[in-house]
C-alpha positions as CSV (number, residue, x, y, z in Angstrom):
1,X,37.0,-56.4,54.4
2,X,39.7,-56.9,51.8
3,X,41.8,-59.8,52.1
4,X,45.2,-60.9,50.5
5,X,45.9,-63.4,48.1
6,X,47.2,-65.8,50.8
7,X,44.6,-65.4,52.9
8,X,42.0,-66.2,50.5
9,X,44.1,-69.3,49.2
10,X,44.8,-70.5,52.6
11,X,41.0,-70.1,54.2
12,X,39.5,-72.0,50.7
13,X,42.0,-74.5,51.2
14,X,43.9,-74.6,54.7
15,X,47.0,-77.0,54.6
16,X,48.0,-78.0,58.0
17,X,44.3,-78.9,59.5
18,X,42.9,-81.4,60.9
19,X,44.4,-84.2,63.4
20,X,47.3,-85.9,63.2
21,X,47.0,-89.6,62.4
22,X,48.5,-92.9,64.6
23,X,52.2,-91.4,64.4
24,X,54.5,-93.7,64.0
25,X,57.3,-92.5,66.3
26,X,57.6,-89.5,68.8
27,X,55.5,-87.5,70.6
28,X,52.0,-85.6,69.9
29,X,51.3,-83.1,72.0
30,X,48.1,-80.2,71.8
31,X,47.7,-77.0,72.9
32,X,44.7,-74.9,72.6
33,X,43.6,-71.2,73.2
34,X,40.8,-69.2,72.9
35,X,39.1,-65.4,73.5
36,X,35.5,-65.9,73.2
37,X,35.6,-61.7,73.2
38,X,37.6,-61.9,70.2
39,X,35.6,-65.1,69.0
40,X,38.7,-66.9,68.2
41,X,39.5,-70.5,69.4
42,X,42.6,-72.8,68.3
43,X,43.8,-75.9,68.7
44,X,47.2,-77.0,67.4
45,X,48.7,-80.6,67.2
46,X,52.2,-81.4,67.0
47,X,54.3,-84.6,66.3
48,X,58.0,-84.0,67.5
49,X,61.1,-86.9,67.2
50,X,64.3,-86.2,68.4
51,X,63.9,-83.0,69.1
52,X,62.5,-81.7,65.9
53,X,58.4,-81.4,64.5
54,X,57.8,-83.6,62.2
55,X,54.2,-82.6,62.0
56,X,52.0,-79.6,62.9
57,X,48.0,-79.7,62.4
58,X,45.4,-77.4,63.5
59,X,41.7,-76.8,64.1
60,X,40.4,-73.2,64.5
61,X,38.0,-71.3,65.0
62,X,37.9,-67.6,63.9
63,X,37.9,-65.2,60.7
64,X,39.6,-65.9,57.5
65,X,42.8,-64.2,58.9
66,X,43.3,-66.5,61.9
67,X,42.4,-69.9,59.3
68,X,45.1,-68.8,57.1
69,X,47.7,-67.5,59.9
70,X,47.0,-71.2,61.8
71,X,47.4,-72.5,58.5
72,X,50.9,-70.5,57.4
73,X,52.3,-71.6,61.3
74,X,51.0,-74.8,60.4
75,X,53.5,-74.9,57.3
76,X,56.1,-73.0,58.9
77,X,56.7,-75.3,61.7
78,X,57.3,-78.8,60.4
79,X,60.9,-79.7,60.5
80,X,61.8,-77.5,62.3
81,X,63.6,-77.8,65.9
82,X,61.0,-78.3,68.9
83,X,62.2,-74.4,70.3
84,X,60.4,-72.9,67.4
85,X,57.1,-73.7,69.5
86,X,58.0,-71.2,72.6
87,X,59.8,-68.3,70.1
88,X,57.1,-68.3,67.0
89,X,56.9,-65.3,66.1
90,X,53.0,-64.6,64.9
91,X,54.1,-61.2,63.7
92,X,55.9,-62.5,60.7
93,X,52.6,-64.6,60.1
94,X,50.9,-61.4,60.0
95,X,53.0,-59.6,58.1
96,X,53.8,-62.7,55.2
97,X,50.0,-62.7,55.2
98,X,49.5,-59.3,55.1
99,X,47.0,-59.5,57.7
100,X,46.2,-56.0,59.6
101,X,47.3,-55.1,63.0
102,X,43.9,-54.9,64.5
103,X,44.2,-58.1,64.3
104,X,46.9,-59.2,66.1
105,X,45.0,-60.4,69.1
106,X,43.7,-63.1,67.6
107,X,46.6,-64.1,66.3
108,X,48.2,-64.2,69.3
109,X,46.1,-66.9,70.4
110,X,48.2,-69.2,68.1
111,X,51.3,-68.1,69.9
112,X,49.8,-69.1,73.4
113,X,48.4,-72.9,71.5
114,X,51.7,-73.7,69.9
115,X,53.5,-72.9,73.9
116,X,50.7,-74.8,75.2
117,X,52.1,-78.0,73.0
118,X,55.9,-76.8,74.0
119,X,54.6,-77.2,77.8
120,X,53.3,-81.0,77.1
121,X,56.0,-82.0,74.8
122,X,58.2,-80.9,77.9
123,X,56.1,-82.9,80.5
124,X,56.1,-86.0,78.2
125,X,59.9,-86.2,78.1
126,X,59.9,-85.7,82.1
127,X,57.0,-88.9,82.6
128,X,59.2,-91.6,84.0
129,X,58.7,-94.7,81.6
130,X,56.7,-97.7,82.5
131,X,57.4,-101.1,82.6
């Protein structure tokens, strides 16, 4: 299989993965997904402070497309406001990535991580505090 530019550049070297490290201030919150059909698995990471991501990280499983879409969503999300999580829209990874549409269901797992983190970012806020 042929693969674009980006996608080569962004498998070798994926910016976004790993953990995210002792923040600081704010919130972490994961979400993962996974079709063991499709033999793709994610995991996604996100920092958030007042209401916008400060940092987005990611572990994956999956082909060269998924690495490099992870990482482009990765990119794509820090600094920007906490809704971005529920309304990513993995098509314009796919496209910017130039990745084809068969593949499009494993990207879609990275939609259902990043909501995943949405849903505990949202829980977090509604804990009551202790003390």
């Amino acid at each position: 299989m042929e693969y674009s530019f980006d996608v080569e550049r962004r498998f070798d070297s994926p910016a976004g993965a790993g953990n995210i490290e002792a923040p600081r201030e704010g919130a972490v919150a994961h979400g993962e997904a996974e079709d063991r059909s499709l033999n793709v698995w994610i995991r996604f990471e996100v920092q958030a402070d007042g209401g916008t991501i400060r940092e987005a990280r990611f572990r994956a499983f999956g082909c060269p497309h998924t690495i490099a879409a992870a990482s482009w969503a990765a990119e794509a999300l820090r600094g920007a406001p906490v809704d971005a999580l529920r309304s990513f829209d993995v098509d314009a990874a796919r496209r910017a990535l130039n990745v084809p549409k068969e593949k499009l269901g494993k990207l879609l797992r990275i939609e259902d991580a990043l909501r995943a983190c949405a849903e505990r970012l949202t829980e977090a806020a509604l804990e009551p505090l202790e003390g």
